[in-house]
CHARMM internal coordinates of N, CA and C (Angstrom, degrees):
IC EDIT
DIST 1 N 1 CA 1.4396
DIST 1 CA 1 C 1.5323
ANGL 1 N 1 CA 1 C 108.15
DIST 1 C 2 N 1.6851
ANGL 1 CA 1 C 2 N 105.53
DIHE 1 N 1 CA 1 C 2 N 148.36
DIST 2 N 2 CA 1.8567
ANGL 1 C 2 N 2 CA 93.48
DIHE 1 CA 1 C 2 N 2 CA 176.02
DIST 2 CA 2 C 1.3189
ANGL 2 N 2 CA 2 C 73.61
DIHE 1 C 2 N 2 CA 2 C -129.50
DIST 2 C 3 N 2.0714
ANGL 2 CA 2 C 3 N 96.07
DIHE 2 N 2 CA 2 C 3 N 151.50
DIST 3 N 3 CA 1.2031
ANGL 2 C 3 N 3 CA 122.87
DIHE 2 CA 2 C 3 N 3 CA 154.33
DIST 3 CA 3 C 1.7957
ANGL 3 N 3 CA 3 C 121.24
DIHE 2 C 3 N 3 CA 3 C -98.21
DIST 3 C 4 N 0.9785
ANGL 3 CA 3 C 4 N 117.42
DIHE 3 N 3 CA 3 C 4 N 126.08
DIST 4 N 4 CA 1.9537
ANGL 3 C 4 N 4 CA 116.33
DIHE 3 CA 3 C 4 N 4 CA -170.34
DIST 4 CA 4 C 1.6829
ANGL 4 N 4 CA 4 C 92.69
DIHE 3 C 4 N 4 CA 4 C -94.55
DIST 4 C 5 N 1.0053
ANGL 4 CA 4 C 5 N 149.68
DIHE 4 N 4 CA 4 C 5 N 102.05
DIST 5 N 5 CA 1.4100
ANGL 4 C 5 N 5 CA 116.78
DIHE 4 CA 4 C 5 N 5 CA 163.10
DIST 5 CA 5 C 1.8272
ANGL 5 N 5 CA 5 C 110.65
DIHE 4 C 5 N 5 CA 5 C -117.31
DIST 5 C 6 N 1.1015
ANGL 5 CA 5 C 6 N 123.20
DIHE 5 N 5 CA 5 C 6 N 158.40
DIST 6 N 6 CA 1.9174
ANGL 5 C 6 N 6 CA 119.06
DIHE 5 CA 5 C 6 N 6 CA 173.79
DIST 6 CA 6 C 1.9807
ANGL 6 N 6 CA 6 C 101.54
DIHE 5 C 6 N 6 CA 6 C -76.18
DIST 6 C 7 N 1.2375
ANGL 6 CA 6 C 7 N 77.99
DIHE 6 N 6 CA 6 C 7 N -172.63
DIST 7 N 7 CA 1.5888
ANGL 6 C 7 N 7 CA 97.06
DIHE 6 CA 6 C 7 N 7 CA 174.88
DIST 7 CA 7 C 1.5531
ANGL 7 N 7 CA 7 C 117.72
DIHE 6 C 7 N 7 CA 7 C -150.87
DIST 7 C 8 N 1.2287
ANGL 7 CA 7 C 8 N 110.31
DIHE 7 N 7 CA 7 C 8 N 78.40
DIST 8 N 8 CA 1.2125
ANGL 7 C 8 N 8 CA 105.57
DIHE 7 CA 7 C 8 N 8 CA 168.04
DIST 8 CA 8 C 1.9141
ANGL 8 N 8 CA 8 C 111.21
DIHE 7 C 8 N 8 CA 8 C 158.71
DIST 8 C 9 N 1.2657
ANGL 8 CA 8 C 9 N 136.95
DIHE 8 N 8 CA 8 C 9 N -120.08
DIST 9 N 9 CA 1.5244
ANGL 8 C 9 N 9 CA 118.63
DIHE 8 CA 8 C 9 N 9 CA 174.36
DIST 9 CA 9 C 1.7039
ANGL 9 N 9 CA 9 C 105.37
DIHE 8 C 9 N 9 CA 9 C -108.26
DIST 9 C 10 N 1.2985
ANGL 9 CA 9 C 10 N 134.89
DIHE 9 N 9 CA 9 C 10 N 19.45
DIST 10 N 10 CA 1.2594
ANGL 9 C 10 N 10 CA 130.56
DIHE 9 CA 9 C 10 N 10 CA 170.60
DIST 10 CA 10 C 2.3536
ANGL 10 N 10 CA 10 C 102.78
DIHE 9 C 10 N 10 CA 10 C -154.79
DIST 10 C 11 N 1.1983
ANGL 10 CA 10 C 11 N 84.59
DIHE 10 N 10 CA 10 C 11 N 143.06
DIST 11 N 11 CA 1.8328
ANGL 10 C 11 N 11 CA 101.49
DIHE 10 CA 10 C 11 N 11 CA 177.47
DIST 11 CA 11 C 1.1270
ANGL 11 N 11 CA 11 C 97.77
DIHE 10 C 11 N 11 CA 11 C -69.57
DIST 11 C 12 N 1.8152
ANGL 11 CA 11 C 12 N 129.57
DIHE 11 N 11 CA 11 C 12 N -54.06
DIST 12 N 12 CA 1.3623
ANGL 11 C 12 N 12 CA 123.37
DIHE 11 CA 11 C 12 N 12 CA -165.11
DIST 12 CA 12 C 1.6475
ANGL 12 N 12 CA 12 C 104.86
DIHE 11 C 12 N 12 CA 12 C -172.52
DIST 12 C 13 N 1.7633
ANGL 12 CA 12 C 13 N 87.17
DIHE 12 N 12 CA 12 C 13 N 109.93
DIST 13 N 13 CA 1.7953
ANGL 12 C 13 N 13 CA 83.29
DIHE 12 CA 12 C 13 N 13 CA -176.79
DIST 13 CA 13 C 1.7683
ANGL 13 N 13 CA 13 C 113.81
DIHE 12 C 13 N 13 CA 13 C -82.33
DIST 13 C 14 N 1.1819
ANGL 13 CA 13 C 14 N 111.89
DIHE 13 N 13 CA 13 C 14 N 4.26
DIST 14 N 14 CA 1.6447
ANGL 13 C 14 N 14 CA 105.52
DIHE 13 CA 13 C 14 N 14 CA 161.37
DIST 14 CA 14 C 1.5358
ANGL 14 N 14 CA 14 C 96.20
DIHE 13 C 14 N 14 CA 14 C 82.28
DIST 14 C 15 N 1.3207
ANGL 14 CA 14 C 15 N 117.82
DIHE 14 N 14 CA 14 C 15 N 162.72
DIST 15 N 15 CA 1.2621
ANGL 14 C 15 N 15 CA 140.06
DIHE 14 CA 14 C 15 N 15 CA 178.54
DIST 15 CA 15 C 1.7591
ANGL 15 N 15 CA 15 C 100.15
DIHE 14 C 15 N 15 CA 15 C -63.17
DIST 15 C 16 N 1.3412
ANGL 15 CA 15 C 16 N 97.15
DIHE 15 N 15 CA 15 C 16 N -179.85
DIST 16 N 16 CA 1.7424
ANGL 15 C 16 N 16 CA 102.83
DIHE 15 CA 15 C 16 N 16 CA 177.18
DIST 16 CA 16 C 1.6085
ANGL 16 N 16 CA 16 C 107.18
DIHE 15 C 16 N 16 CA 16 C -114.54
DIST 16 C 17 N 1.3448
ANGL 16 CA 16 C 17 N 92.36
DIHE 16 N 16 CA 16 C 17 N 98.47
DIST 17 N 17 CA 1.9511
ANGL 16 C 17 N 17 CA 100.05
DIHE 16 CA 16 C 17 N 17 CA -164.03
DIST 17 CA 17 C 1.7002
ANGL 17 N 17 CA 17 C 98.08
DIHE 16 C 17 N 17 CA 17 C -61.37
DIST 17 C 18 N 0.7676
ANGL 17 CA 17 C 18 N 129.94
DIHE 17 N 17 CA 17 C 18 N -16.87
DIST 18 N 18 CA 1.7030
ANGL 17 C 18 N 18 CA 139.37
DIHE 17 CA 17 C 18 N 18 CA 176.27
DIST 18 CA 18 C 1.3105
ANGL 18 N 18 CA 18 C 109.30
DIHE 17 C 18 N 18 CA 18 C -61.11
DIST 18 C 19 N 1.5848
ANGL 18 CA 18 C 19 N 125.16
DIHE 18 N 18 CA 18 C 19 N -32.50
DIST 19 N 19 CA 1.3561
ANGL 18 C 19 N 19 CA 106.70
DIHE 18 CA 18 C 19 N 19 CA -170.83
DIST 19 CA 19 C 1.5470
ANGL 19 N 19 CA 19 C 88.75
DIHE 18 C 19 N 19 CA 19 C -113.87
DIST 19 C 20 N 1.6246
ANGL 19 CA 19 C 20 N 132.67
DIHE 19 N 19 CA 19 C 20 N -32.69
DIST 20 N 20 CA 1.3657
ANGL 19 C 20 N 20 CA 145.66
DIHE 19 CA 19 C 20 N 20 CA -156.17
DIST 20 CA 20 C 1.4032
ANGL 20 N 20 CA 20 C 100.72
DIHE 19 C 20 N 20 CA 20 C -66.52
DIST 20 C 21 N 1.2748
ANGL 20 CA 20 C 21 N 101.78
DIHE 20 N 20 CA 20 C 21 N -52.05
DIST 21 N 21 CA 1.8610
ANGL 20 C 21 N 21 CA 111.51
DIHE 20 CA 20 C 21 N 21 CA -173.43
DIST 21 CA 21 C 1.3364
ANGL 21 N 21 CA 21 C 109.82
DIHE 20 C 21 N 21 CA 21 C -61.05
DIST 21 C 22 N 1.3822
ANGL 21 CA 21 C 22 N 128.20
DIHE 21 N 21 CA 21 C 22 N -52.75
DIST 22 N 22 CA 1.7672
ANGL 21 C 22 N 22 CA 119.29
DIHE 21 CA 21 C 22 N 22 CA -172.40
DIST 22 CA 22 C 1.5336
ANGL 22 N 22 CA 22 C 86.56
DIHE 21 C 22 N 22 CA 22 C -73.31
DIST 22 C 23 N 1.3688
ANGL 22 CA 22 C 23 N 148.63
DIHE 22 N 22 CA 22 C 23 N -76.82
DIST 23 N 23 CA 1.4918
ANGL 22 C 23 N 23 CA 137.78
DIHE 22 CA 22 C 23 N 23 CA -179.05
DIST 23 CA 23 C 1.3402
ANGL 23 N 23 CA 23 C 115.77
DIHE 22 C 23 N 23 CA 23 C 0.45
DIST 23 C 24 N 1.4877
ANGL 23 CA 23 C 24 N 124.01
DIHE 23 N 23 CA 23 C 24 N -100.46
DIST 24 N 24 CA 1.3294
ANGL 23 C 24 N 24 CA 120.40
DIHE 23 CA 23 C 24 N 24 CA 136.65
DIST 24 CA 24 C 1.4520
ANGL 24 N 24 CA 24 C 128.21
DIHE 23 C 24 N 24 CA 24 C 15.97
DIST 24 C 25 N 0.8832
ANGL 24 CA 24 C 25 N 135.63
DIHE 24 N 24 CA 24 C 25 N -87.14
DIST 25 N 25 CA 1.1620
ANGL 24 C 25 N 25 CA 151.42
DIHE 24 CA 24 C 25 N 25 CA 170.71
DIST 25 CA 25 C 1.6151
ANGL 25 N 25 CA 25 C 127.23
DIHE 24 C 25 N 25 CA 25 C -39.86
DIST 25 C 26 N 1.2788
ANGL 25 CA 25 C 26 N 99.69
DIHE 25 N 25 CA 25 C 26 N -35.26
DIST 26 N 26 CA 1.2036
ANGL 25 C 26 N 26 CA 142.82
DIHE 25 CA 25 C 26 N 26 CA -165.30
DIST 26 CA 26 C 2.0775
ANGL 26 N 26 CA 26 C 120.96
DIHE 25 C 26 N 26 CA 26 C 46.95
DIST 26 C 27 N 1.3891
ANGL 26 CA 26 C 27 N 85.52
DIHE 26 N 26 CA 26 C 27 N 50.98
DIST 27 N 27 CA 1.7771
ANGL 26 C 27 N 27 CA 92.92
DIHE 26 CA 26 C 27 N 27 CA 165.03
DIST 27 CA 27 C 1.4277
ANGL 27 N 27 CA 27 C 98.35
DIHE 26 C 27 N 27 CA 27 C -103.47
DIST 27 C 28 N 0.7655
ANGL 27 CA 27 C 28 N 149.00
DIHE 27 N 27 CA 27 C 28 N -46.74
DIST 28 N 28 CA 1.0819
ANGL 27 C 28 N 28 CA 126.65
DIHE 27 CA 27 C 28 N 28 CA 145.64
DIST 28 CA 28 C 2.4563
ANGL 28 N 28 CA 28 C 137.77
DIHE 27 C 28 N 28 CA 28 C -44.68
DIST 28 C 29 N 2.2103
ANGL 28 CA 28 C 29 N 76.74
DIHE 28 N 28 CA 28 C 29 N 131.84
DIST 29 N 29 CA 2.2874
ANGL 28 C 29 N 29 CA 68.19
DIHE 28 CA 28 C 29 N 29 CA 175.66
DIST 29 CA 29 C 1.6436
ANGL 29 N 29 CA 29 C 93.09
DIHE 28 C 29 N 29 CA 29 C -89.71
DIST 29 C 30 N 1.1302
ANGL 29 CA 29 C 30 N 94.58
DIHE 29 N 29 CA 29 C 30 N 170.36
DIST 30 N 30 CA 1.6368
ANGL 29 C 30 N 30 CA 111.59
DIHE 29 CA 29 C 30 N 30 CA 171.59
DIST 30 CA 30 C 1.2985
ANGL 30 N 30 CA 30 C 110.79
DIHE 29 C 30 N 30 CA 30 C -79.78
DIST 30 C 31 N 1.3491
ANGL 30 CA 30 C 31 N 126.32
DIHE 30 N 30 CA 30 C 31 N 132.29
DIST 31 N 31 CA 1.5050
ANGL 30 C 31 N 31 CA 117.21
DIHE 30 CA 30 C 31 N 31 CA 178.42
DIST 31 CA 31 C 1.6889
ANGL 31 N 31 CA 31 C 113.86
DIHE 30 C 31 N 31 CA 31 C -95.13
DIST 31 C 32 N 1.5376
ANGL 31 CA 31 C 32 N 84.91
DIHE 31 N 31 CA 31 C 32 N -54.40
DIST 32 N 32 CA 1.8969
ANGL 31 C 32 N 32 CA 90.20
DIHE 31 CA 31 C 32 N 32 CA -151.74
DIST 32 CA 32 C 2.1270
ANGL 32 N 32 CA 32 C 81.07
DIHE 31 C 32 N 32 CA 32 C -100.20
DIST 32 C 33 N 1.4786
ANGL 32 CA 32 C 33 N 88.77
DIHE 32 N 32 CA 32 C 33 N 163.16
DIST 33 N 33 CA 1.5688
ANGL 32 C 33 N 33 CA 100.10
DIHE 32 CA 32 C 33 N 33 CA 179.90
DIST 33 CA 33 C 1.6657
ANGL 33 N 33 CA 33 C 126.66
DIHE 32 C 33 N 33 CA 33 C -44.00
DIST 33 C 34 N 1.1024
ANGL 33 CA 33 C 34 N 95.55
DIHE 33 N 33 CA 33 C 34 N -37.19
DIST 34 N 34 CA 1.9960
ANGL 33 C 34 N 34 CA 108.69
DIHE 33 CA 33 C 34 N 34 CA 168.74
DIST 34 CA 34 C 1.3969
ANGL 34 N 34 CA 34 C 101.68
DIHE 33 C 34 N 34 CA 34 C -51.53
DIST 34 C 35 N 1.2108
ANGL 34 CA 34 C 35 N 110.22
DIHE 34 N 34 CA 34 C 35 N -68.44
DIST 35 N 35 CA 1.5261
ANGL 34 C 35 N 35 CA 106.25
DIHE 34 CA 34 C 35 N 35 CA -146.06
DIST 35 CA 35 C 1.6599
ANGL 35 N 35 CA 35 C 87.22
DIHE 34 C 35 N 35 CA 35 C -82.62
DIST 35 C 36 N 1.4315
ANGL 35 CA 35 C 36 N 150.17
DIHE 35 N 35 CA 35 C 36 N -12.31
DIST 36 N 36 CA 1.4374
ANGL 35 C 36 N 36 CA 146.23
DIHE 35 CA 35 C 36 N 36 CA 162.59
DIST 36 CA 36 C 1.9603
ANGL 36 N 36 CA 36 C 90.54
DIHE 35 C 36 N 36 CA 36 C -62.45
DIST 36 C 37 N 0.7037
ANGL 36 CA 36 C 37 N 136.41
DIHE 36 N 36 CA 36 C 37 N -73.50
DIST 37 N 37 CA 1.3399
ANGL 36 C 37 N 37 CA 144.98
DIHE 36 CA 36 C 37 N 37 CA 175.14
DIST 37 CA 37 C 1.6158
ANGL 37 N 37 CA 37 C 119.09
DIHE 36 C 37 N 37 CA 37 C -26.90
DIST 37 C 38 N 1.2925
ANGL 37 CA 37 C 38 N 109.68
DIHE 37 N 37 CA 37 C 38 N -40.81
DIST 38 N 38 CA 1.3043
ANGL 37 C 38 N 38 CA 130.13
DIHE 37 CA 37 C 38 N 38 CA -177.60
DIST 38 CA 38 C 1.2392
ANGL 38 N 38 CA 38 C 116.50
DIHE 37 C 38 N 38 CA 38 C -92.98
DIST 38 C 39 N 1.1929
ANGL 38 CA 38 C 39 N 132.63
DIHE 38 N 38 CA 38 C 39 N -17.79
DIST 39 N 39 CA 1.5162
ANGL 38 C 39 N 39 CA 148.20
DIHE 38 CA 38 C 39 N 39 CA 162.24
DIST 39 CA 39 C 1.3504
ANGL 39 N 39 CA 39 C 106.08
DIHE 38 C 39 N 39 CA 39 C -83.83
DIST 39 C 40 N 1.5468
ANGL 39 CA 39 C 40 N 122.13
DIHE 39 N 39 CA 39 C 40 N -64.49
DIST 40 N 40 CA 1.8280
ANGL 39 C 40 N 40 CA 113.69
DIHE 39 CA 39 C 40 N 40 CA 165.67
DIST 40 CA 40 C 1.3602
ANGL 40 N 40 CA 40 C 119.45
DIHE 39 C 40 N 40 CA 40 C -35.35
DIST 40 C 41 N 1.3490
ANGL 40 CA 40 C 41 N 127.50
DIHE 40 N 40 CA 40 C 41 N -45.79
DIST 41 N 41 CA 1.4664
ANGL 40 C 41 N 41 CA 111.95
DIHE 40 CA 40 C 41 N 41 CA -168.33
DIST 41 CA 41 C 1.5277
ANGL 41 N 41 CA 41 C 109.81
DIHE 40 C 41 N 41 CA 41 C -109.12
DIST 41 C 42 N 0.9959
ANGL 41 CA 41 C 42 N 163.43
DIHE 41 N 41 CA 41 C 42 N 89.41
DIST 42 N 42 CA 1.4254
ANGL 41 C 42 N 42 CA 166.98
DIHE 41 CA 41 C 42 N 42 CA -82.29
DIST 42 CA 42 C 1.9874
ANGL 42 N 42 CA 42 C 87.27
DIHE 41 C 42 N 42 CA 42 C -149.80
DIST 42 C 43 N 1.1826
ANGL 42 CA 42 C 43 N 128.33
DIHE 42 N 42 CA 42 C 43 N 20.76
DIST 43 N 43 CA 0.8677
ANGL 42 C 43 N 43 CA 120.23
DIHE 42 CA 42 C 43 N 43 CA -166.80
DIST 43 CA 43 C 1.8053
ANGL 43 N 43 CA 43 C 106.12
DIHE 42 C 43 N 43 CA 43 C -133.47
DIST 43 C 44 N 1.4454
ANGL 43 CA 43 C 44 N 99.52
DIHE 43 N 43 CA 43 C 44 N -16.98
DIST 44 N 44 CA 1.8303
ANGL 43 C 44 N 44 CA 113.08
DIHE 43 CA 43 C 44 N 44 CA 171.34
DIST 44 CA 44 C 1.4777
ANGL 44 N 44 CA 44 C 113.85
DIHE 43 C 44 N 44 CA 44 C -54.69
DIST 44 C 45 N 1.1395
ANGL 44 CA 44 C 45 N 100.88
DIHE 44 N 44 CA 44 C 45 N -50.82
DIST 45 N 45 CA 1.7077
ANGL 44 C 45 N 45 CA 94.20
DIHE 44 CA 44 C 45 N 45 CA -179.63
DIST 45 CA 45 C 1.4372
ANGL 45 N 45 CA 45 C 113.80
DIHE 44 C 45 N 45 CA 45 C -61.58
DIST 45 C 46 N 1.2583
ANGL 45 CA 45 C 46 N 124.73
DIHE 45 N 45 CA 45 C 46 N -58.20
DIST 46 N 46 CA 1.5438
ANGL 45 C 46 N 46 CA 119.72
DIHE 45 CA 45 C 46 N 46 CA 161.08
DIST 46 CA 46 C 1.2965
ANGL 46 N 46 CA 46 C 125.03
DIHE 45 C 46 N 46 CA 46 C -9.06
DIST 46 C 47 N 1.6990
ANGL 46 CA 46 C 47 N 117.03
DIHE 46 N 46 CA 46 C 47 N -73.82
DIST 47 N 47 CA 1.1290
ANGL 46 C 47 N 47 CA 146.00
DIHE 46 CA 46 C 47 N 47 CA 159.46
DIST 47 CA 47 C 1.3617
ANGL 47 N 47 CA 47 C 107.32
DIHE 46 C 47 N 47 CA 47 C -35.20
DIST 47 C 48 N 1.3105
ANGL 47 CA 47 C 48 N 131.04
DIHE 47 N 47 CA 47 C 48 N -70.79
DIST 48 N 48 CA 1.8449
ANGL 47 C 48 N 48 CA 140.75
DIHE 47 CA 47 C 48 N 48 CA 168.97
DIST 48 CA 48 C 1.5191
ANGL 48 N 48 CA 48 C 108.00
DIHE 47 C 48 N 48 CA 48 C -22.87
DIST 48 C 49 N 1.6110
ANGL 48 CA 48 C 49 N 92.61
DIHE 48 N 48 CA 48 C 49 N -52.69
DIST 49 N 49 CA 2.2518
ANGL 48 C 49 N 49 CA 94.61
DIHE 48 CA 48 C 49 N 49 CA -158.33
DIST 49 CA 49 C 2.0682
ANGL 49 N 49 CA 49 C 83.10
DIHE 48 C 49 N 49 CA 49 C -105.03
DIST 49 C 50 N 1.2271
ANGL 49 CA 49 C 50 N 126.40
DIHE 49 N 49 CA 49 C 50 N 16.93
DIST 50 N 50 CA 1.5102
ANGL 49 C 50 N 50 CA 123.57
DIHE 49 CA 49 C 50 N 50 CA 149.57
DIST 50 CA 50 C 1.4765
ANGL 50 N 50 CA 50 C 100.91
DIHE 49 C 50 N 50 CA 50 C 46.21
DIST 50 C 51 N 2.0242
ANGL 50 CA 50 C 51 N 109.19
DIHE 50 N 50 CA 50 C 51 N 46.69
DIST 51 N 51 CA 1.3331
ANGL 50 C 51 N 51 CA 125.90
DIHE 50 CA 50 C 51 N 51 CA 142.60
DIST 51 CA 51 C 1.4121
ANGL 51 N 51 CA 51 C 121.70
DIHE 50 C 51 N 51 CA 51 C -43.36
DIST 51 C 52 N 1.0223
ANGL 51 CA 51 C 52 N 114.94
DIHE 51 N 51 CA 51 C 52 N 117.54
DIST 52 N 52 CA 1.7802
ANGL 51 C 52 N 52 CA 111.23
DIHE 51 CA 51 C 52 N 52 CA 167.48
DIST 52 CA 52 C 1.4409
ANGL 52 N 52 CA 52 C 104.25
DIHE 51 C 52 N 52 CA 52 C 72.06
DIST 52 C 53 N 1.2086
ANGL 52 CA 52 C 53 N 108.73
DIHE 52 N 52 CA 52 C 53 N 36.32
DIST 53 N 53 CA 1.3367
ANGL 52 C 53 N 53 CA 120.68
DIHE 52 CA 52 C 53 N 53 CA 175.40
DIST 53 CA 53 C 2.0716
ANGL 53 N 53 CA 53 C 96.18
DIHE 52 C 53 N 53 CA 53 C -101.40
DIST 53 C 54 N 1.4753
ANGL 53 CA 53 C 54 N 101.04
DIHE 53 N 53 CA 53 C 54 N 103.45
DIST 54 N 54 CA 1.5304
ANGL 53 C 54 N 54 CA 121.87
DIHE 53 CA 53 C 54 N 54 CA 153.94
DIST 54 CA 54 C 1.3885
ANGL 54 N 54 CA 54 C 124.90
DIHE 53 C 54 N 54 CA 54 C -40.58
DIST 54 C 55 N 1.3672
ANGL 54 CA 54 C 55 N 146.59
DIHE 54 N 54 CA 54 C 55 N 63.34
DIST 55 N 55 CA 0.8972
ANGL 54 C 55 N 55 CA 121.07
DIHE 54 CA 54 C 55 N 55 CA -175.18
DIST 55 CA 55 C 1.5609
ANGL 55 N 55 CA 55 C 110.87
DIHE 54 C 55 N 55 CA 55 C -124.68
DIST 55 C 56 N 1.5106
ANGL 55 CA 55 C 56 N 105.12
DIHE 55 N 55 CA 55 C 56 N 133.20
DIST 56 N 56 CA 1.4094
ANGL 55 C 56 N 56 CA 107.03
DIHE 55 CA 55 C 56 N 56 CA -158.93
DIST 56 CA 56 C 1.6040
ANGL 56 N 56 CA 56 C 110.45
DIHE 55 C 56 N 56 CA 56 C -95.16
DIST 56 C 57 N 1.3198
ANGL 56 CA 56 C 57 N 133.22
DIHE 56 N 56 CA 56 C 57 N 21.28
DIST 57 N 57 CA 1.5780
ANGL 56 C 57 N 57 CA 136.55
DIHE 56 CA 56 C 57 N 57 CA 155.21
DIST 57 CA 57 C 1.2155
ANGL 57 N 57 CA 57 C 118.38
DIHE 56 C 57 N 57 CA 57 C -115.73
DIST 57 C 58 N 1.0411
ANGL 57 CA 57 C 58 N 127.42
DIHE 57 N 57 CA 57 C 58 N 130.03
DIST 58 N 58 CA 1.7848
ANGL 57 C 58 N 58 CA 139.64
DIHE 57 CA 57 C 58 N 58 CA 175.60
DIST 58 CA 58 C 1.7842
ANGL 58 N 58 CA 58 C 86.19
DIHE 57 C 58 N 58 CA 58 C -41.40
DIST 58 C 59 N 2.0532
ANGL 58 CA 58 C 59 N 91.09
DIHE 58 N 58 CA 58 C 59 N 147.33
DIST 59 N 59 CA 1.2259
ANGL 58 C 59 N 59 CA 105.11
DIHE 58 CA 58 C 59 N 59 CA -168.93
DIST 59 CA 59 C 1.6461
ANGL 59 N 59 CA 59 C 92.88
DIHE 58 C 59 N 59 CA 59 C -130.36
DIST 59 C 60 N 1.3283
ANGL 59 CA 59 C 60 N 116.85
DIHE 59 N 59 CA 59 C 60 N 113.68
DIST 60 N 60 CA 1.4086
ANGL 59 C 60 N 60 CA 109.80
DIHE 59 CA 59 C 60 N 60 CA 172.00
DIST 60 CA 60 C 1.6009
ANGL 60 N 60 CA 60 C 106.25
DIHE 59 C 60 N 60 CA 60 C -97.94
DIST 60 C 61 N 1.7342
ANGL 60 CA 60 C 61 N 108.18
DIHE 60 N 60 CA 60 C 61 N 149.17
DIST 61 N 61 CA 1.8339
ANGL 60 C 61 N 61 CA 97.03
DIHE 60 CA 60 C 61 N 61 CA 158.57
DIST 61 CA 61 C 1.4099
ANGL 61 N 61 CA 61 C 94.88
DIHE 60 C 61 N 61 CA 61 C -109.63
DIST 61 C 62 N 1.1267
ANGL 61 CA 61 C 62 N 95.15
DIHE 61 N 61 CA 61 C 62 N 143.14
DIST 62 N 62 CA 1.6429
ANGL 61 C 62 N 62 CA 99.23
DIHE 61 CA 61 C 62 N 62 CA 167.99
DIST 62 CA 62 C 1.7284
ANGL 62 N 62 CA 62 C 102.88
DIHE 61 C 62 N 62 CA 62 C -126.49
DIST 62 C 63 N 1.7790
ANGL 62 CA 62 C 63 N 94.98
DIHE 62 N 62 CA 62 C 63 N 105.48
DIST 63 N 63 CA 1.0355
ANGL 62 C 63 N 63 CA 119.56
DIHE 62 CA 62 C 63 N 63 CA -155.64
DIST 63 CA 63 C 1.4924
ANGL 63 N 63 CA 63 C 116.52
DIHE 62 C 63 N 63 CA 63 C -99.96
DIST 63 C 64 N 1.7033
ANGL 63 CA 63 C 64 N 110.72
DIHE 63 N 63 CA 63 C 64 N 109.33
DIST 64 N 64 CA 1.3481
ANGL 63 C 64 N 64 CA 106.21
DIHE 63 CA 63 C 64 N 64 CA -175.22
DIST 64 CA 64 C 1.8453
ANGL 64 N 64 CA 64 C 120.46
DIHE 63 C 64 N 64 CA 64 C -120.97
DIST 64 C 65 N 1.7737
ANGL 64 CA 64 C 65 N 102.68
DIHE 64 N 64 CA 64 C 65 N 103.38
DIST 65 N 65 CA 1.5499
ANGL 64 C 65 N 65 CA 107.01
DIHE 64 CA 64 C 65 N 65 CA -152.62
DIST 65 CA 65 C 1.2946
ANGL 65 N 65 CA 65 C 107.22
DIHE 64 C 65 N 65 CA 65 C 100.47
DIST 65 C 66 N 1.7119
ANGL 65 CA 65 C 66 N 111.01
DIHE 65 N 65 CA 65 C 66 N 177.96
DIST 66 N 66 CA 1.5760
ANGL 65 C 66 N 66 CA 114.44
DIHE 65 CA 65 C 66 N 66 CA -164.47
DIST 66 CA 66 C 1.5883
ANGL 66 N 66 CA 66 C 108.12
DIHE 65 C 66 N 66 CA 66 C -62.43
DIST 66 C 67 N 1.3349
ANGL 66 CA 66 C 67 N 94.43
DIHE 66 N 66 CA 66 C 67 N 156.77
DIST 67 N 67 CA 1.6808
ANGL 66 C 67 N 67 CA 115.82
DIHE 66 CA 66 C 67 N 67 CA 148.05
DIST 67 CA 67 C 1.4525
ANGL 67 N 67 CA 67 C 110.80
DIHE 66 C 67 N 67 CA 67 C -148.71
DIST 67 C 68 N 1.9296
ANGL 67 CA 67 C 68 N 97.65
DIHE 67 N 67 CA 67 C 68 N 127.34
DIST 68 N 68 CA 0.6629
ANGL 67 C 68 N 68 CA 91.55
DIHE 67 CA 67 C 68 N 68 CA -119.59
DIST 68 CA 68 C 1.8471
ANGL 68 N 68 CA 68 C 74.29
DIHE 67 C 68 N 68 CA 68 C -142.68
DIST 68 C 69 N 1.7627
ANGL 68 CA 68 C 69 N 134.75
DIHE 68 N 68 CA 68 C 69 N 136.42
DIST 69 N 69 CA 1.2979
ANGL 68 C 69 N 69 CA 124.40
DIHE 68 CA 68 C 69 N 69 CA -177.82
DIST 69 CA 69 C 1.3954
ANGL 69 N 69 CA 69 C 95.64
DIHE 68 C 69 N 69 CA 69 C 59.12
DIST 69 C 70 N 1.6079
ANGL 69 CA 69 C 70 N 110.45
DIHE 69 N 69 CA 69 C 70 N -153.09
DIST 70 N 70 CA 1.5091
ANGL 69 C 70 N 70 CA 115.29
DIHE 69 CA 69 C 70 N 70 CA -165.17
DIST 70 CA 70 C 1.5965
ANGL 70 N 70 CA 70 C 117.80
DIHE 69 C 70 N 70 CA 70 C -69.26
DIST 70 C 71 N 1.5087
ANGL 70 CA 70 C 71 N 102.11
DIHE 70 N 70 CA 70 C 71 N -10.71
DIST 71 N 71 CA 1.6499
ANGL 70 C 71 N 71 CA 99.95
DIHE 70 CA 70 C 71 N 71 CA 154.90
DIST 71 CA 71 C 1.6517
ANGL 71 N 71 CA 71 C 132.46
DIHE 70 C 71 N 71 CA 71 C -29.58
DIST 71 C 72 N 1.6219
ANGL 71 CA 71 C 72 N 83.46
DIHE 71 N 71 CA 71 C 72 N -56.62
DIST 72 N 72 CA 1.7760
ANGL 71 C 72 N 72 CA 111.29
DIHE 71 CA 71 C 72 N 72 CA -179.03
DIST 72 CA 72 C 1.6126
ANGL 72 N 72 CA 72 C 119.32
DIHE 71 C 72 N 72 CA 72 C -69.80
END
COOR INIT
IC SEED 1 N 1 CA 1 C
IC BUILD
């Protein structure tokens, strides 16, 4: 079994849907190297929220404070 838990007043404050969403979308250009990086591979976010991620032991969060975006 794995336990995930945070440390401190939120589990997971989530990405910043403000800059992620126009990116995405593409109304937004990419400025700084991340987000050029993050637009090339259309496959990071997947990877980020650990889609199709195999994992063969029960996964608890034991969640103390928000979760919150792909936290949740």
């Amino acid at each position: 079994m794995i336990v995930v838990t945070g440390n401190g007043s939120a589990f997971c404050a989530g990405a910043d849907l403000g800059k992620l969403i126009p990116l995405m979308s593409g109304e937004k250009t990419p400025e700084s190297e991340a987000e050029k990086r993050f637009v090339a591979d259309d496959t990071l976010m997947n990877c980020a929220l650990l889609r199709d991620f195999d994992c063969e032991k029960p996964v608890i969060a034991a969640i103390n404070g928000h979760a919150i975006a792909g936290g949740m």
